[in-house]
C-alpha positions in Angstrom: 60.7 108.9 125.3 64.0 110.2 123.9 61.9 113.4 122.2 60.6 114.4 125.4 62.0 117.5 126.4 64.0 117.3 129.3 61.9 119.5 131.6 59.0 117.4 130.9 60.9 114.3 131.1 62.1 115.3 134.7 58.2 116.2 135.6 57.3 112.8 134.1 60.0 110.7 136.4 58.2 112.5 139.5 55.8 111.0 141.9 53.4 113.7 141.1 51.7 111.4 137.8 49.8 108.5 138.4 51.4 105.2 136.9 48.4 105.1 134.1 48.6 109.1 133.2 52.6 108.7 132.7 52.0 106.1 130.2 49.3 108.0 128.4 51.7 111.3 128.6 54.4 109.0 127.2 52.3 107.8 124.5 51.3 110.8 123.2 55.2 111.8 123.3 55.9 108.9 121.2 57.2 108.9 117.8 55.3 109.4 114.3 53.2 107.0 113.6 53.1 106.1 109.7 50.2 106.8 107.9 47.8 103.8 106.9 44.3 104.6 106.9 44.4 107.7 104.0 46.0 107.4 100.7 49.7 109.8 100.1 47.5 111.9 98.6 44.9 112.5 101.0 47.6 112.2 104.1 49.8 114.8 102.4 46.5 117.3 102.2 45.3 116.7 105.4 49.0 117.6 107.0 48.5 120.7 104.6 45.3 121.6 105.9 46.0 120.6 110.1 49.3 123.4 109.6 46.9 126.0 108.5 44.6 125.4 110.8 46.3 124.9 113.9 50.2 126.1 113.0 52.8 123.2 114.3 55.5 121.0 113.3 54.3 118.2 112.2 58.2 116.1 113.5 57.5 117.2 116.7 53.2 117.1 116.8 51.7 114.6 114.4 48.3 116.1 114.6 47.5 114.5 110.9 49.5 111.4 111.8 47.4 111.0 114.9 43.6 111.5 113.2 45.4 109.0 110.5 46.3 106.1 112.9 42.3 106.8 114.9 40.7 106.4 111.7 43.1 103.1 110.9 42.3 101.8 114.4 38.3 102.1 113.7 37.9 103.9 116.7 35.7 106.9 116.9 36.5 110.5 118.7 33.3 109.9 120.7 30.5 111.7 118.4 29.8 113.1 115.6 26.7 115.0 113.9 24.0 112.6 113.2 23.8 113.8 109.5 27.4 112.9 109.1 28.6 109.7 107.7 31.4 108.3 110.3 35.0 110.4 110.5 36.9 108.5 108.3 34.1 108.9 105.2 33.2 112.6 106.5 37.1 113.9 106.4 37.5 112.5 102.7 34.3 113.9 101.8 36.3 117.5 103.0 39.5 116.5 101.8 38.4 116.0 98.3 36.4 119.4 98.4 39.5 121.4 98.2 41.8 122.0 95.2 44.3 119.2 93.5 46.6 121.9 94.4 46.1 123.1 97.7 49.9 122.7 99.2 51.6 124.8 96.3 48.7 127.7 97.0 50.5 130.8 99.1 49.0 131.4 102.5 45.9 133.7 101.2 45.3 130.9 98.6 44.9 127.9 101.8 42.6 130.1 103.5 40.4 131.1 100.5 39.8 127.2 99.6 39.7 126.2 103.8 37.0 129.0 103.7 34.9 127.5 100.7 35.6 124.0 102.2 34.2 125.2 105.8 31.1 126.6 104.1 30.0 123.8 101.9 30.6 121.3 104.4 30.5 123.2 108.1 29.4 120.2 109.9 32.6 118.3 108.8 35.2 121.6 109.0 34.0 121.8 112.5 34.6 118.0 113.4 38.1 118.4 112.0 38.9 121.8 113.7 37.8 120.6 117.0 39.9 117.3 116.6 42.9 119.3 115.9 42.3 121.5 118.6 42.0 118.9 121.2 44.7 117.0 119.7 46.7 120.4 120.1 46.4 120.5 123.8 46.5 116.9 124.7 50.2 117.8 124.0 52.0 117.6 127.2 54.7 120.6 125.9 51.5 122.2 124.8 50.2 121.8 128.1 53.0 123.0 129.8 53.2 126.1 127.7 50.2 128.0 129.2 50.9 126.4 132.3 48.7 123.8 132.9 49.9 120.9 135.4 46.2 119.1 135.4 47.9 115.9 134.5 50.0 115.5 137.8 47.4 114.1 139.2 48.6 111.4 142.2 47.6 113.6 145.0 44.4 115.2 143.7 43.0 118.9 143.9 42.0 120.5 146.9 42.4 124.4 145.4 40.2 124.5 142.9 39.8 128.3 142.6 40.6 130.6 139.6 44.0 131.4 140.0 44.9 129.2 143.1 47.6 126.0 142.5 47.8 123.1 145.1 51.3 122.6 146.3 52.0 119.6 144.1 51.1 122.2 140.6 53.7 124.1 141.9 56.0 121.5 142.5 55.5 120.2 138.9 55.8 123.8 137.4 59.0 124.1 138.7 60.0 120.5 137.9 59.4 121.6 134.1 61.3 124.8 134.4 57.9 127.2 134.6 57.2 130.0 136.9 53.8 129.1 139.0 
């Protein structure tokens, strides 16, 4: 918990989380984890490629570090394309479509080959897009940025309306230093 930022750390020492979406918040603030399930190689493409496509620090949001330890679990994201072969097998098959060189290419260069890589393999690009997207936003900092309190959830929702806050998303807004 020490990288928490300390307006997230004083929302997640409220009473406004429950005790089992605290831990979850805090494990997705947790440190780096090492990367086991794809070679240096591979790992150092696919950090490459998750900064292109969804620009972050990768110290302070290990997308790639993330899909890495999934994929080294065994577990699954929940579906995939039928014609795929599972995550772990499909992401290789995209990884290895894209130049040797890839990291030393300039900006124009990354998109060029993400571009060819999307087309001859859209099934996949899309599966790994939509990973680092949810990955993304299952950031609590992230969350907080476009001020979204959904996870304090101990008291529920009663205003449910575009627009409208319950007391409590208020409360937990102001906890982490945002305007409601």
């Amino acid at each position: 918990m020490a990288d928490a930022p300390t307006d997230l750390s004083a929302l997640l020492g409220s009473t406004l989380l429950t005790p089992a979406t605290r831990r979850a918040l805090e494990d997705r603030l947790s440190g780096t984890p090492a990367p086991t399930h794809f070679t240096a190689q591979e790992f150092a493409l696919l950090l490459a490629v998750s900064r292109r496509l969804v620009p972050h620090d990768p110290a302070t949001l290990p997308l790639a570090a993330r899909i890495d330890a999934r994929l080294a679990a065994g577990e699954s994201d929940g579906w995939r394309y039928d014609a795929l072969p599972p995550d772990a097998e499909a992401y290789r098959l995209l990884l290895a479509s894209l130049p040797a060189d890839f990291q030393r290419l300039d900006e124009a260069g990354q998109i060029a080959a993400l571009t060819q890589a999307q087309r001859d393999h859209p099934k996949v690009f899309e599966e790994l897009l939509a990973e680092l997207t949810e990955l993304y936003y299952a950031y609590p900092v992230n969350q907080l940025n476009i001020g979204y309190v959904g996870f304090a959830d101990a008291q529920g929702w009663t205003q449910t309306g575009l627009g409208s806050l319950d007391p409590h998303e208020q409360e937990a807004l102001t906890l982490a230093g945002k305007r409601p």
